[in-house]
TIMI-2910 file (N, C-alpha, C, CB; in pm, 1 decimal, decimal comma, always signed):
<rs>
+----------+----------+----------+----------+----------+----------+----------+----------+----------+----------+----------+----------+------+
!      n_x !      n_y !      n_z !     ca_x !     ca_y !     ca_z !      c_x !      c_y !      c_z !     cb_x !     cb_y !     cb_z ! resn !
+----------+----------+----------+----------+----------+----------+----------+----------+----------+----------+----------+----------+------+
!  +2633,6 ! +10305,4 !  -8220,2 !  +2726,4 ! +10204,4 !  -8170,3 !  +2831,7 ! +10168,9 !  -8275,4 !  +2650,0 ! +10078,9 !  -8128,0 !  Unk !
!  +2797,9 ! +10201,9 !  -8427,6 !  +2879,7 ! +10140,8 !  -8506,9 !  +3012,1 ! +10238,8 !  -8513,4 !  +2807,1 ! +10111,0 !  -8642,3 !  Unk !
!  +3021,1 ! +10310,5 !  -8426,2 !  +3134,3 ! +10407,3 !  -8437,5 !  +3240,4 ! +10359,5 !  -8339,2 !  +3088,9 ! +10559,9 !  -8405,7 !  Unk !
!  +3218,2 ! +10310,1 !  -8281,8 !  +3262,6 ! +10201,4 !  -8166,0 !  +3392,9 ! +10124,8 !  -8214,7 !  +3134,8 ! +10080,5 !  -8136,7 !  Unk !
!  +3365,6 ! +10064,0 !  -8364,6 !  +3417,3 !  +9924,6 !  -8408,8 !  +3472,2 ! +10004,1 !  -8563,2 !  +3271,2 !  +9770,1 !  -8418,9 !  Unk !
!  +3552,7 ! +10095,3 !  -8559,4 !  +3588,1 ! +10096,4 !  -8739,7 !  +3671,0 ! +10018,8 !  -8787,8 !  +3645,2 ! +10216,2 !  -8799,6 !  Unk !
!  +3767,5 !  +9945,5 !  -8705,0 !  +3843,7 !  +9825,0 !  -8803,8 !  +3756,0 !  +9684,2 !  -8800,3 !  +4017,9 !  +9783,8 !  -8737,7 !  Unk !
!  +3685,4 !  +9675,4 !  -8704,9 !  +3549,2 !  +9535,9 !  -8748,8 !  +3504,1 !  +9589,8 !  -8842,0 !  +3406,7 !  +9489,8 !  -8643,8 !  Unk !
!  +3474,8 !  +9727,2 !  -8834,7 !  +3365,6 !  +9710,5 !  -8962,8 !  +3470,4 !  +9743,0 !  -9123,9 !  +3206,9 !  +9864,0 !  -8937,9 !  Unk !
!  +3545,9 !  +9810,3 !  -9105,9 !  +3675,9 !  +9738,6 !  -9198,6 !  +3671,5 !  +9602,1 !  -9249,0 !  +3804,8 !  +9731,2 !  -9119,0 !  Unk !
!  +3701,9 !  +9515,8 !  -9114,6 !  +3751,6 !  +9353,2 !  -9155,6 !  +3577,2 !  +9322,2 !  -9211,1 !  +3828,9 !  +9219,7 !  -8974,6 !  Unk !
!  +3506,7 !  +9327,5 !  -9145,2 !  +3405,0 !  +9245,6 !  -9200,6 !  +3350,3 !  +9296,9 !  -9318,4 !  +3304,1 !  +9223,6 !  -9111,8 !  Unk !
!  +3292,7 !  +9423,6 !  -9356,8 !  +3250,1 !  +9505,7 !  -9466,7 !  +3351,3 !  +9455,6 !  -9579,0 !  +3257,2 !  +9672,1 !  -9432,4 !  Unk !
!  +3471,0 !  +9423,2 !  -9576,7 !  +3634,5 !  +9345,8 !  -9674,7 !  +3628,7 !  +9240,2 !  -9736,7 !  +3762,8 !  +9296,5 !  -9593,6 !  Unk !
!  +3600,5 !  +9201,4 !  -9615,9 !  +3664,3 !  +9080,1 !  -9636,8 !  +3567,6 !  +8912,4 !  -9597,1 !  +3801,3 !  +9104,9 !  -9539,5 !  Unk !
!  +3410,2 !  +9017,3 !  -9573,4 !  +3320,1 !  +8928,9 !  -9556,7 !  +3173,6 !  +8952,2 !  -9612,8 !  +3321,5 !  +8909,9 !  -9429,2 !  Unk !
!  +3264,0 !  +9019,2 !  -9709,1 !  +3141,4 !  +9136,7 !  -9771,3 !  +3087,8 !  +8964,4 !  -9873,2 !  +3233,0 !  +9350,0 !  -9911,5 !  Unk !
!  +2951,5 !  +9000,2 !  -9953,6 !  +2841,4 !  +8931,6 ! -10010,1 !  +2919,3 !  +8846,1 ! -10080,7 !  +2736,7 !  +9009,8 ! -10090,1 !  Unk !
!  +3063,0 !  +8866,3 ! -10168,2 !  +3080,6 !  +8762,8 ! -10230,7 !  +3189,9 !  +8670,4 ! -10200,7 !  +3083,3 !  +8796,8 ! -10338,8 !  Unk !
!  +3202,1 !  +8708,4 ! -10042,2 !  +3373,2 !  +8622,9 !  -9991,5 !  +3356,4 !  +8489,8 ! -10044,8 !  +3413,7 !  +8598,3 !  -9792,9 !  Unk !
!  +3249,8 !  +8409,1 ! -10068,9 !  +3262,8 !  +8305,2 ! -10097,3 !  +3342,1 !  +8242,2 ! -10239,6 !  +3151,6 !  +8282,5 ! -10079,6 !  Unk !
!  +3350,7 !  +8352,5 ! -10339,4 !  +3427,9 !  +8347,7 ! -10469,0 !  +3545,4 !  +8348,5 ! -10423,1 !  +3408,9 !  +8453,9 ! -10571,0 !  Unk !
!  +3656,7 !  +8435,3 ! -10345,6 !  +3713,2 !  +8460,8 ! -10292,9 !  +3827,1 !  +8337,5 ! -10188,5 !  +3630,4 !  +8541,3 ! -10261,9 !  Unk !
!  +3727,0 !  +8324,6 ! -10099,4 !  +3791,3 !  +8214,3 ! -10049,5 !  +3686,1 !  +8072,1 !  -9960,8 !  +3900,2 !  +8292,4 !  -9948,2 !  Unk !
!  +3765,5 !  +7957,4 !  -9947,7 !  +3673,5 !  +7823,6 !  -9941,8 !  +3601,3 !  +7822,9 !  -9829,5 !  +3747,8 !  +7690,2 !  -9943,3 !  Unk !
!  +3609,6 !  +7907,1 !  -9705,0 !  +3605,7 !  +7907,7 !  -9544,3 !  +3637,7 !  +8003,0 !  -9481,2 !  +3675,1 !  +7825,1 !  -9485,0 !  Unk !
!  +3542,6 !  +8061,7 !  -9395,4 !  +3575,8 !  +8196,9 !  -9353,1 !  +3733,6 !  +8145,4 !  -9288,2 !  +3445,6 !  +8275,1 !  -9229,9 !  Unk !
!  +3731,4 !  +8071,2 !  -9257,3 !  +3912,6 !  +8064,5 !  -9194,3 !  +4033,3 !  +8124,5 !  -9306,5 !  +3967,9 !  +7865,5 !  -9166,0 !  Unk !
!  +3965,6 !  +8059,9 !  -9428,6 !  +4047,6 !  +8115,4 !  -9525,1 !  +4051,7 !  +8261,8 !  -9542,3 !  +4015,2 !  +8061,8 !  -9639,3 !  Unk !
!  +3920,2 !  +8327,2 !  -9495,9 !  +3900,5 !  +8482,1 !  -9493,9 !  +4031,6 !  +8547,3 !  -9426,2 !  +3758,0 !  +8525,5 !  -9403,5 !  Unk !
!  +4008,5 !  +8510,2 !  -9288,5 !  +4058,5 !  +8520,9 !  -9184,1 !  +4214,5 !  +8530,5 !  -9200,4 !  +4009,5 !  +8422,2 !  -9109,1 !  Unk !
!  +4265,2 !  +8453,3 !  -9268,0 !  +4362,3 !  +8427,8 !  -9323,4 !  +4419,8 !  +8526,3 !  -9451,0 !  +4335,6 !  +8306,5 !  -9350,2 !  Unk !
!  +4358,4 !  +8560,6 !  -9527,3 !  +4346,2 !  +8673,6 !  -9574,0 !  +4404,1 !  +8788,9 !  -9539,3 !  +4253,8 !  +8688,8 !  -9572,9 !  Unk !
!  +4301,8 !  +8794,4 !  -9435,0 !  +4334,7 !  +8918,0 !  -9357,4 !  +4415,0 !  +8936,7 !  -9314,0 !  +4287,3 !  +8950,1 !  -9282,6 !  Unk !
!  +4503,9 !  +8797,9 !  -9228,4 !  +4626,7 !  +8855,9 !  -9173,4 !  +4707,3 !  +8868,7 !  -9245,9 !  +4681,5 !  +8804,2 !  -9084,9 !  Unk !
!  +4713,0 !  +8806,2 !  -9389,1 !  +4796,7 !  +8821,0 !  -9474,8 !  +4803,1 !  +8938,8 !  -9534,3 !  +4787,1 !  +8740,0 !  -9548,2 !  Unk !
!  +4711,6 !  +9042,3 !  -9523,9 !  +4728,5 !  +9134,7 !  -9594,0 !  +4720,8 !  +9235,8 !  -9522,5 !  +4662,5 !  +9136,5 !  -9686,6 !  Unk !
!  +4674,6 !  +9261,7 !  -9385,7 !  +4729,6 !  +9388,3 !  -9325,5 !  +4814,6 !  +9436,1 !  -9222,1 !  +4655,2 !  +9437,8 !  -9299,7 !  Unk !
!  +4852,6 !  +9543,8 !  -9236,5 !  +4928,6 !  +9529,4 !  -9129,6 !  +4889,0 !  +9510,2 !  -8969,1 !  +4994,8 !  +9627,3 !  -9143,8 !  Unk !
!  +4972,0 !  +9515,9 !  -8888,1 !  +4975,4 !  +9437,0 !  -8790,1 !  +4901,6 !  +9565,5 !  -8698,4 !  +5132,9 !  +9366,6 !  -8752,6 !  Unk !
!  +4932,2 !  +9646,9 !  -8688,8 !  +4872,4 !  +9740,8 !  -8664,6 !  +4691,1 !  +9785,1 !  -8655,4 !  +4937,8 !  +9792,6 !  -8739,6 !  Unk !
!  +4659,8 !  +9729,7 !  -8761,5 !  +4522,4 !  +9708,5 !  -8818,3 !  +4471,7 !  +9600,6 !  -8780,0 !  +4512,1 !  +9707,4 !  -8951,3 !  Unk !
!  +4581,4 !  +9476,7 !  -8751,0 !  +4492,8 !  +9333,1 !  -8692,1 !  +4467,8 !  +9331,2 !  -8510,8 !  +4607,1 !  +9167,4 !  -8736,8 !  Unk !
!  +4538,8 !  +9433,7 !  -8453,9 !  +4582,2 !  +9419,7 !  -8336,4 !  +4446,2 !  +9513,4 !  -8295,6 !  +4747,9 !  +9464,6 !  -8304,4 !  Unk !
!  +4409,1 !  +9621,0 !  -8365,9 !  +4287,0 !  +9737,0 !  -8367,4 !  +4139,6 !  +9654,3 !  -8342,1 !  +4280,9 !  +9828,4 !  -8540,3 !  Unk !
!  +4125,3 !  +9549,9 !  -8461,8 !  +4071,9 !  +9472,3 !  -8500,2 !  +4045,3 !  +9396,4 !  -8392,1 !  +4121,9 !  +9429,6 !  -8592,0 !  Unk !
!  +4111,6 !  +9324,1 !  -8359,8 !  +4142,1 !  +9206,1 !  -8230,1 !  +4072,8 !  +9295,9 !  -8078,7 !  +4368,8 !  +9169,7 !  -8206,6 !  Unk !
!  +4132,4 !  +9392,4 !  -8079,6 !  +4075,6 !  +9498,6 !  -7937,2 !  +3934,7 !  +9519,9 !  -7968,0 !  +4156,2 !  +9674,5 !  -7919,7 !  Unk !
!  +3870,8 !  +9576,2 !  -8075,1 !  +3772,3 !  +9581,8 !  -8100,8 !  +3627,1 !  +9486,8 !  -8102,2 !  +3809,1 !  +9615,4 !  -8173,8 !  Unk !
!  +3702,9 !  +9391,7 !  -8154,0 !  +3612,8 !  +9280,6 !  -8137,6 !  +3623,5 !  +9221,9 !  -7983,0 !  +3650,3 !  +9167,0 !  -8249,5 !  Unk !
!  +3721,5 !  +9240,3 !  -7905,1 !  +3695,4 !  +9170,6 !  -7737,5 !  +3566,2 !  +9258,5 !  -7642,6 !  +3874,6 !  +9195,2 !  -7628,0 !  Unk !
!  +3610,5 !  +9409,0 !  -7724,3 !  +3507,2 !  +9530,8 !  -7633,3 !  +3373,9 !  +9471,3 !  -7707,5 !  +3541,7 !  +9747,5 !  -7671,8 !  Unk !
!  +3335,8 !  +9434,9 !  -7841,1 !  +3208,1 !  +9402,8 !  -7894,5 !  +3174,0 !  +9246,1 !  -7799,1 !  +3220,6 !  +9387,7 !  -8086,8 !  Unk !
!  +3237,5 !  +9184,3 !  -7801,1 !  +3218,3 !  +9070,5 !  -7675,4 !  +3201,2 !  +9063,1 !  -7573,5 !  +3278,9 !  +9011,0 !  -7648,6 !  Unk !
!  +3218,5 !  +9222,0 !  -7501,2 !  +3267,2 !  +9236,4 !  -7398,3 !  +3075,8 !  +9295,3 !  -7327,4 !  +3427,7 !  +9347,6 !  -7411,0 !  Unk !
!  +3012,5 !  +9339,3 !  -7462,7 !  +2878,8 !  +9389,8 !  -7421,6 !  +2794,2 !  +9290,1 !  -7395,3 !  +2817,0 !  +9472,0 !  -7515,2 !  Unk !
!  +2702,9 !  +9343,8 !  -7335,3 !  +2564,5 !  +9239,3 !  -7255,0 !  +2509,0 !  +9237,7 !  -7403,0 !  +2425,0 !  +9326,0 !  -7097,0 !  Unk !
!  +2510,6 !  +9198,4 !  -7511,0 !  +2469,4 !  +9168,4 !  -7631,0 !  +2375,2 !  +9040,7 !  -7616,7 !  +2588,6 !  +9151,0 !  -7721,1 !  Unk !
!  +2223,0 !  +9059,9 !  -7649,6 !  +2122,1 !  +8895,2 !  -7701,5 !  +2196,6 !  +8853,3 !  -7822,1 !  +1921,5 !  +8917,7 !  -7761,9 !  Unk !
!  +2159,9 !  +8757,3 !  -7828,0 !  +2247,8 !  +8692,1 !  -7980,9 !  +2173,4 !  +8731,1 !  -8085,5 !  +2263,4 !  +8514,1 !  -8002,8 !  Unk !
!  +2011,7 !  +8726,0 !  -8111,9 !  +1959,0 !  +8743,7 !  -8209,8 !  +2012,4 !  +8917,1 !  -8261,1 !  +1806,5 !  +8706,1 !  -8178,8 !  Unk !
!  +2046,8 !  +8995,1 !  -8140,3 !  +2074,1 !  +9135,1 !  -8158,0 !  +2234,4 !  +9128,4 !  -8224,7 !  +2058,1 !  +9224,2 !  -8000,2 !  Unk !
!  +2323,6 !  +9054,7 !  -8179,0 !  +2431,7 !  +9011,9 !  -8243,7 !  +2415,9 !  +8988,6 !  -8394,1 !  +2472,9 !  +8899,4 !  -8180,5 !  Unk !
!  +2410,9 !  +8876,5 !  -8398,7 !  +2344,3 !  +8842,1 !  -8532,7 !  +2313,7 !  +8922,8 !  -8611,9 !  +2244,1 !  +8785,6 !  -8528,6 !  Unk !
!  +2200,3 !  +9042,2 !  -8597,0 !  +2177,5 !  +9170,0 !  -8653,0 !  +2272,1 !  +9272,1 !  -8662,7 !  +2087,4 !  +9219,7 !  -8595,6 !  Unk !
!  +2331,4 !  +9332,1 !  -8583,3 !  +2451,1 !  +9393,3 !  -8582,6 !  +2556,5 !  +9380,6 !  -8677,6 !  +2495,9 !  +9368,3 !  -8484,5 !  Unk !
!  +2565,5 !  +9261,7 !  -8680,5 !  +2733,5 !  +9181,5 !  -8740,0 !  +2649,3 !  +9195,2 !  -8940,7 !  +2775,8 !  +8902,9 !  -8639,3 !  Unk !
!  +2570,3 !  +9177,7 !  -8926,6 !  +2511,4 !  +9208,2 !  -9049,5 !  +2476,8 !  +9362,9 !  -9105,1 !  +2395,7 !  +9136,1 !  -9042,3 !  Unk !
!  +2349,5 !  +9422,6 !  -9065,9 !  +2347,0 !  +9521,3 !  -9088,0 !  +2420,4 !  +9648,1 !  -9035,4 !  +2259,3 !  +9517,6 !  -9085,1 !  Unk !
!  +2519,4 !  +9639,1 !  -8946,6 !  +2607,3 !  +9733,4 !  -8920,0 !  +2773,6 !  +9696,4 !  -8944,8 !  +2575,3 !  +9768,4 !  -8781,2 !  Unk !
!  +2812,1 !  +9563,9 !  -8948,0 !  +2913,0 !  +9570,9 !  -8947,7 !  +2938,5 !  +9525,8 !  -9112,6 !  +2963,2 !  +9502,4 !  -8830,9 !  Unk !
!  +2882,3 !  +9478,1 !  -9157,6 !  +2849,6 !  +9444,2 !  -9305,8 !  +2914,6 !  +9306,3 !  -9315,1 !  +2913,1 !  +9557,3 !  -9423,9 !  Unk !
!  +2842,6 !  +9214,9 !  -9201,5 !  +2942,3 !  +9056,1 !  -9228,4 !  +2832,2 !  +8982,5 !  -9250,3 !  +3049,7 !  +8975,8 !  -9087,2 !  Unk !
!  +2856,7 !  +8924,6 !  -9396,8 !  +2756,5 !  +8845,0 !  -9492,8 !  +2769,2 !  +8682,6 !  -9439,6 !  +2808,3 !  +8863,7 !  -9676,9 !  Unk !
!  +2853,4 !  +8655,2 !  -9327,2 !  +2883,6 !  +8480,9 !  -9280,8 !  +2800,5 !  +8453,2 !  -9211,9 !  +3008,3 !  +8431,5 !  -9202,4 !  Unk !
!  +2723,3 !  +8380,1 !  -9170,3 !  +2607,8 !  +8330,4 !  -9105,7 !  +2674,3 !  +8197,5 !  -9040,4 !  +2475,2 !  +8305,2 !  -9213,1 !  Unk !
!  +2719,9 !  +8198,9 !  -8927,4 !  +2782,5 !  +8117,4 !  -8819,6 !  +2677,2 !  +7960,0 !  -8857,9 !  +2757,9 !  +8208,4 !  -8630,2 !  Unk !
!  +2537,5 !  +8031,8 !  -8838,5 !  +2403,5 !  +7922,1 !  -8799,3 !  +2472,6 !  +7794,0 !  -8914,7 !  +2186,9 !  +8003,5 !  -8858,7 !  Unk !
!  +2488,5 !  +7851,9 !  -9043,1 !  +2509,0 !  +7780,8 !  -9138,5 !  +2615,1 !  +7641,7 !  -9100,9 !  +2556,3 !  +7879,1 !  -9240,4 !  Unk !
!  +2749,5 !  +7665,5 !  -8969,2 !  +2852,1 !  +7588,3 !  -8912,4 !  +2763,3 !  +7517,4 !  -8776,4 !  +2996,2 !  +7693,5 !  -8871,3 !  Unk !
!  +2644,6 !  +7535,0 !  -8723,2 !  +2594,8 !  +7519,3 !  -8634,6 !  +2644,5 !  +7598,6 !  -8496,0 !  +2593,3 !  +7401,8 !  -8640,8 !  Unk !
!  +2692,5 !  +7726,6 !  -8532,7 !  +2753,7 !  +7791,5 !  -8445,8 !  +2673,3 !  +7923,4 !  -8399,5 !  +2881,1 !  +7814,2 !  -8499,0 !  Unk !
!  +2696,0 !  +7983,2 !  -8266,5 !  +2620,3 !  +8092,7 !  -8259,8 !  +2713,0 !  +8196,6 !  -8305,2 !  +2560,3 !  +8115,2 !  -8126,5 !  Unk !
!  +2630,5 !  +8347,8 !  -8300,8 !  +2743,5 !  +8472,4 !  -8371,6 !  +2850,1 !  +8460,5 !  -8274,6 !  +2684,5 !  +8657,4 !  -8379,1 !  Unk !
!  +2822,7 !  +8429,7 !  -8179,5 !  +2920,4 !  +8476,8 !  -8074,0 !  +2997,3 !  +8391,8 !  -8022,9 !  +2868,0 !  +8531,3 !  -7972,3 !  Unk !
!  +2977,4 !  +8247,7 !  -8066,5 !  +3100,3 !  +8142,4 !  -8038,4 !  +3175,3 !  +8151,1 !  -8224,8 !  +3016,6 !  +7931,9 !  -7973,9 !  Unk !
!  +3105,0 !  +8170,0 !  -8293,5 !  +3214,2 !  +8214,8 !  -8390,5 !  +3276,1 !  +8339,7 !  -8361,6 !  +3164,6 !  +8226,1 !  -8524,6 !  Unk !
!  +3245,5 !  +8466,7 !  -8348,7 !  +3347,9 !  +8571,3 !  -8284,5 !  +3487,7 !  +8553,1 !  -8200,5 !  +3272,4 !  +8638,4 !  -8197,3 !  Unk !
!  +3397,4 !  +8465,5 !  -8109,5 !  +3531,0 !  +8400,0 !  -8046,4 !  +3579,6 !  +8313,5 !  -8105,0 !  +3526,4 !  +8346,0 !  -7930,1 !  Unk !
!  +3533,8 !  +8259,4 !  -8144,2 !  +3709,6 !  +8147,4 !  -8237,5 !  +3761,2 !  +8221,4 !  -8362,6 !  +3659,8 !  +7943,7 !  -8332,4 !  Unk !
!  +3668,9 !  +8331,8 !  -8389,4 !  +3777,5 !  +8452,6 !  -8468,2 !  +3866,3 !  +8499,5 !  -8388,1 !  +3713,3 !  +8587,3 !  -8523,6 !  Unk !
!  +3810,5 !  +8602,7 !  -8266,7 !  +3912,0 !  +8644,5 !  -8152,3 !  +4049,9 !  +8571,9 !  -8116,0 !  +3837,9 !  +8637,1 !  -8030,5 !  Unk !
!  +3974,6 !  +8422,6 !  -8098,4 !  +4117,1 !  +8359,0 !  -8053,1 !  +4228,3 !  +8356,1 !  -8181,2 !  +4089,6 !  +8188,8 !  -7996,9 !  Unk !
!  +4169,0 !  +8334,6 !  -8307,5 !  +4262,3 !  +8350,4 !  -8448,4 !  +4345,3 !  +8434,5 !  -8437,4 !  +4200,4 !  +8388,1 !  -8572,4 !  Unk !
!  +4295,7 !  +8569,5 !  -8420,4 !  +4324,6 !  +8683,4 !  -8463,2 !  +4429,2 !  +8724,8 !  -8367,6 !  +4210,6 !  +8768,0 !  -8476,6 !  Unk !
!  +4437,5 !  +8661,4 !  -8194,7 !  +4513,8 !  +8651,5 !  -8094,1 !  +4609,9 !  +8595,1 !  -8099,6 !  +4471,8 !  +8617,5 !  -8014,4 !  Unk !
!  +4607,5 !  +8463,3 !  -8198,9 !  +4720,8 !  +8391,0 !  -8147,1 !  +4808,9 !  +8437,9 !  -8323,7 !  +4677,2 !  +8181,3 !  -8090,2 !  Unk !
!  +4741,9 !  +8470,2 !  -8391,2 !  +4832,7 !  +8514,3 !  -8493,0 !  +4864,8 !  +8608,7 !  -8559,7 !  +4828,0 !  +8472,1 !  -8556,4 !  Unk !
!  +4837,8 !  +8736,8 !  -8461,1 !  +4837,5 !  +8895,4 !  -8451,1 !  +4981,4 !  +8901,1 !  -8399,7 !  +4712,4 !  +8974,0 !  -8340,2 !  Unk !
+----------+----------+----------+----------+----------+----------+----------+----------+----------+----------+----------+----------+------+
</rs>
């Protein structure tokens, strides 16, 4: 499946890899990052990618796993009181309205 997603696993393996927290204060700030630094081309890939990963009959705990050991994203939503997948989406919508 992870062949599915190569600019998620781009953005997240990047830019959410183990030490984003040195890096920046809030994954928003990540996020931010990102658009700042690639091209548009790459955020728009990104953005499609992640709606089709939303788009699957995905359990969350299987989410959760995924976004970690396959996509290499070290952020743990639980930590915001959020699930993987209502944070995805308020990435999605980020990444939508400023793609």
């Amino acid at each position: 499946m992870i062949d599915q997603f190569p600019n998620l696993t781009q953005f997240f393996s990047s830019y959410f890899h183990q030490d984003w927290p040195l890096e920046a204060e809030t994954p928003s700030d990540v996020v931010k990052n990102y658009l700042s630094s690639e091209p548009p081309e790459s955020i728009e890939a990104t953005s499609e990618e992640l709606s089709k990963l939303l788009e699957m009959p995905i359990s969350e705990p299987d989410l959760e796993t995924f976004m970690l050991d396959e996509l290499g994203c070290y952020y743990d939503p639980n930590s915001e009181n959020q699930t993987a997948r209502e944070w995805l989406e308020s990435v999605q919508k980020y990444l939508n309205n400023l793609s």
